[in-house]
N, C-alpha and C positions, 0 to 999 in steps of 0.2 A: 413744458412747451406751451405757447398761448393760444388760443382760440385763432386767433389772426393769423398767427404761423400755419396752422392746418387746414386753414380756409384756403390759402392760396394755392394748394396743391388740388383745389379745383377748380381754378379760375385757369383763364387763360394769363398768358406774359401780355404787358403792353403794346407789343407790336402784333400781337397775334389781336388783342381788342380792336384793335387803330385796325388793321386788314378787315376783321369781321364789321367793324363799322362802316366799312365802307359801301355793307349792305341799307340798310335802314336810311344812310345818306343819299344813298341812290332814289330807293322809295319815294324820299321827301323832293327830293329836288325834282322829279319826273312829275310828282302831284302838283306841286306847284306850278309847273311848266303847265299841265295842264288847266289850270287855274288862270294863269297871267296871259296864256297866248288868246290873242282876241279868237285867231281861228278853231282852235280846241275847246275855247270857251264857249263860243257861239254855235258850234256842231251838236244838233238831234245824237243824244245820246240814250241806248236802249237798255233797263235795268237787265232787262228777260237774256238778252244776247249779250251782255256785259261789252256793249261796242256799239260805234257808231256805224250807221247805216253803211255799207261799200261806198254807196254814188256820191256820198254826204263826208266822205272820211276825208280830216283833216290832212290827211298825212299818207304818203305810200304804206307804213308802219303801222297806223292803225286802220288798216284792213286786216281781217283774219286773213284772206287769201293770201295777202303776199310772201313770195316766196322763200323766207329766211322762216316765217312760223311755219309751213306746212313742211320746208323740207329739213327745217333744225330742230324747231323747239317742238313742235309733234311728234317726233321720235329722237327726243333729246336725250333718254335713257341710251340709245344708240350709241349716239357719240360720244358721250359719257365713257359705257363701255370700251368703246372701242379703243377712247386716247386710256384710260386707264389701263387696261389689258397689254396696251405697245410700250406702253413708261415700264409697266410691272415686268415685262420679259424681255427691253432693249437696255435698259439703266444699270451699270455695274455696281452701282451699291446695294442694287437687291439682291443679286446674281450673275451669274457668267450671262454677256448678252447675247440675246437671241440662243439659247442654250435649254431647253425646258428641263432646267433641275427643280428641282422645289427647295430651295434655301430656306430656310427659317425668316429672314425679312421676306420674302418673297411671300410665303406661305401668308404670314401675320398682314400683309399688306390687303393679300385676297381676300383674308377673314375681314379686314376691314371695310373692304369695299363690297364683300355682302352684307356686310351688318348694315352699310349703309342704302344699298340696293331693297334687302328687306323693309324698312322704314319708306323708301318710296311706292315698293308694292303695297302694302298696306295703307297707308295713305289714299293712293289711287288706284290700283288696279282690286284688290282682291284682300279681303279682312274678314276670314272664314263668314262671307257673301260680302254683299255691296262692302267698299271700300269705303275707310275711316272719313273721306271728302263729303260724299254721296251720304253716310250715315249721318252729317255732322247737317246737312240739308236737312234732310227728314225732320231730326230731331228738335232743329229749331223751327218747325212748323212749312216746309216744303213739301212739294208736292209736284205729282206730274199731271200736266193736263193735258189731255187730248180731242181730238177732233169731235164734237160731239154727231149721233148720225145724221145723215144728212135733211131727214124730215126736221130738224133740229135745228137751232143758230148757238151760237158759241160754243166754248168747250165744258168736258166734262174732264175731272177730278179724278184721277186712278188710284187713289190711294195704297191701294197694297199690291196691287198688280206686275209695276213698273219702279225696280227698287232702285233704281241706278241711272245715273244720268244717260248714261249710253244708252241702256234698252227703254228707255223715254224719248230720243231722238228716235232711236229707230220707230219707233211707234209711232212716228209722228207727231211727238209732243212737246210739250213747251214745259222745263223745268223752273216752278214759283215759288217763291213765298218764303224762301226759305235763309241761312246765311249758308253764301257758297264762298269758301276758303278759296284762294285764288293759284288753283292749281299748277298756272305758269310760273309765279313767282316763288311756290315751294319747289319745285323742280329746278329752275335757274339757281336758286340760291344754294339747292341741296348739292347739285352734283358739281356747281361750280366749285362751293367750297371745299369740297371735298377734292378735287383737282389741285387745290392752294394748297391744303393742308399737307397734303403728299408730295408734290416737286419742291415745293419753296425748301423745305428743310434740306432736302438732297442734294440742291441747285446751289445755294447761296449758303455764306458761311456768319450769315447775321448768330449771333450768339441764344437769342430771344426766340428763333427760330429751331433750334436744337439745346445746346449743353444746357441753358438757362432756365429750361421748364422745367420747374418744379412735381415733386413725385413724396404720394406719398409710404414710407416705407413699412415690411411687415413688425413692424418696432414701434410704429407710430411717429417716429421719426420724419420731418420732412427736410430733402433733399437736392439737391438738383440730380436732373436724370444724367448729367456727367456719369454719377457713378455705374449704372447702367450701360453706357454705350459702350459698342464695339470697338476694336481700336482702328484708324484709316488705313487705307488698302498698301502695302508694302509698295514698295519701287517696283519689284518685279510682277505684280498685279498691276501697277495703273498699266507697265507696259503691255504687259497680257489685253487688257480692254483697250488698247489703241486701235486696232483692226476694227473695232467695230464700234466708230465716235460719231461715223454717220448716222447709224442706224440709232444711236443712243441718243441724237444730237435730234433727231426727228422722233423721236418719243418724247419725249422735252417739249419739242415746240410744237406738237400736234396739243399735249395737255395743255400747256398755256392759251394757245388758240382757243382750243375748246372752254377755258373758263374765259378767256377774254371779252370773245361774241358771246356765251351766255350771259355777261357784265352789260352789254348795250343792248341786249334782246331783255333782260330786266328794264333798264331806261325806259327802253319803247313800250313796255309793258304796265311800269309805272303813269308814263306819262299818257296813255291812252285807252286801256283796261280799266275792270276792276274800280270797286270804290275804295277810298280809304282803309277800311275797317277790314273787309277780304284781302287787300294787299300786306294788313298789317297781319294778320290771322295764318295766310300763307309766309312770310317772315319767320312767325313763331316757332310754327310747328318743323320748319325746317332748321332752323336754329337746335330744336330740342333732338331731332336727329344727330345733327352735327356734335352735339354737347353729348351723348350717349356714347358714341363710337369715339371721337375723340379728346374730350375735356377729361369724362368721367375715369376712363380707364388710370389715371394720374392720382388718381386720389383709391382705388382702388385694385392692390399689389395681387391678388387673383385674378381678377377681370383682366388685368395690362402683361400676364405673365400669360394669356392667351392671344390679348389682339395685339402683341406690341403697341410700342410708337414709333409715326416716320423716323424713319433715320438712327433706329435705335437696334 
């Protein structure tokens, strides 16, 4: 078998690239937009606050206040949860709906979505102390500054005090110097796609999206994950899951919602956060989550015979 051939049971299918691309397209064209519009061009923009002044902001959008970033994408891990947990327990190809059996798709779907939960706590919340974000500050020469005392004029440097971007706000501080990964746009990208990666296969009967993803076997064999999947729900099952096409039908479309608005709370975030280089940084490292939990598992018959795959 060639090199080539075993390669691609870690890549994604074509249509899974073209979807995942439509991240870094987004990036680019929101950078731009902030480049080309005279008014985002012309707007006081703040390295320290990664944003333009409130009274000075271009756009209702890039305000931090407004109300789509304080009550979405601030506790976007929320929503996340939430549409993922209704898809996992309303959708009859995991399990009976609304039923809390734990089915094997079921089960593998959860592992999935804490493997990818993990990768966002770490990231951001908590990386046995300060989070992978906050460490990745420091390390490239960040630091927190604070109020210096008041017989004093500017601030004063905390270097080891204040290890975290939170307990530097709380302190009253200002966090410098440092490269800060752009936290919104690893989170948009992370928990959106990972909403994609789980309904689309279940939802729609694209082939590139299920039978056509290649796997690699414990033979070394690469194959399509055809051989793999289950067989579809008999007659007497779909009718079983008719009573409950509502509740199925609204797990479905609460998940799409939730990656859709995180799809244009990206835009707004492109086009008025963040520099290049932190939007491209958060990109990455959410990519490399995504490629963990789901690319990897395809090339690796241990690891995929624990997290499954959608639809499989």
């Amino acid at each position: 078998m060639s090199q080539r051939s075993k390669l691609s049971a870690f890549l994604p299918t074509t249509l899974e690239a073209a979807l995942l691309g439509i991240y870094p397209a987004t990036l680019l064209l929101g950078s731009l937009f902030s480049l080309i519009s005279p008014q985002t061009r012309n707007a006081p923009y703040s390295a320290t606050s990664q944003s333009h002044p409130p009274h000075l902001a271009p756009s209702y959008f890039a305000r931090k206040s407004n109300i789509f970033n304080l009550y979405f994408v601030k506790i976007g891990w929320l929503w996340i949860t939430a549409s993922t947990l209704t898809f996992l327990l309303s959708h009859p190809s995991l399990g009976p709906p609304l039923r809390p059996i734990l089915t094997r798709r079921r089960l593998q779907a959860a592992l999935r979505y804490a493997g990818v939960t993990l990768v966002w706590m770490l990231t951001t919340q908590w990386c046995f102390g300060p989070p992978l974000i906050d460490r990745g500050f420091r390390f490239t020469g960040g630091v927190c500054e604070v109020p210096a005392p008041k017989q004093d004029e500017g601030f004063a440097t905390s270097p080891g005090r204040h290890l975290t971007h939170a307990a530097c706000k709380l302190a009253g501080g200002q966090w410098k110097g440092g490269h800060d990964i752009s936290g919104h746009v690893f989170l948009l990208i992370l928990g959106s796609a990972m909403l994609w990666l789980e309904v689309l296969p279940v939802v729609l009967r694209e082939p590139e999206l299920r039978e056509e993803r290649k796997i690699l076997m414990d033979d070394g064999a690469v194959k399509t994950v055809r051989v793999e999947m289950q067989a579809e729900p008999t007659a007497d099952e779909k009718e079983a899951s008719k009573g409950a096409e509502a509740a199925t039908s609204f797990g479905v479309k609460l998940a799409l919602g939730v990656a859709g608005f995180s799809w244009w709370m990206l835009l707004m975030t492109a086009a008025y956060f963040h520099t290049w280089f932190e939007k491209f940084t958060g990109l990455l490292v959410a990519f490399t989550g995504i490629y963990l939990v789901y690319l990897l598992p395809r090339a690796v018959p241990a690891y995929r015979a624990v997290v499954g795959m959608p639809s499989v």
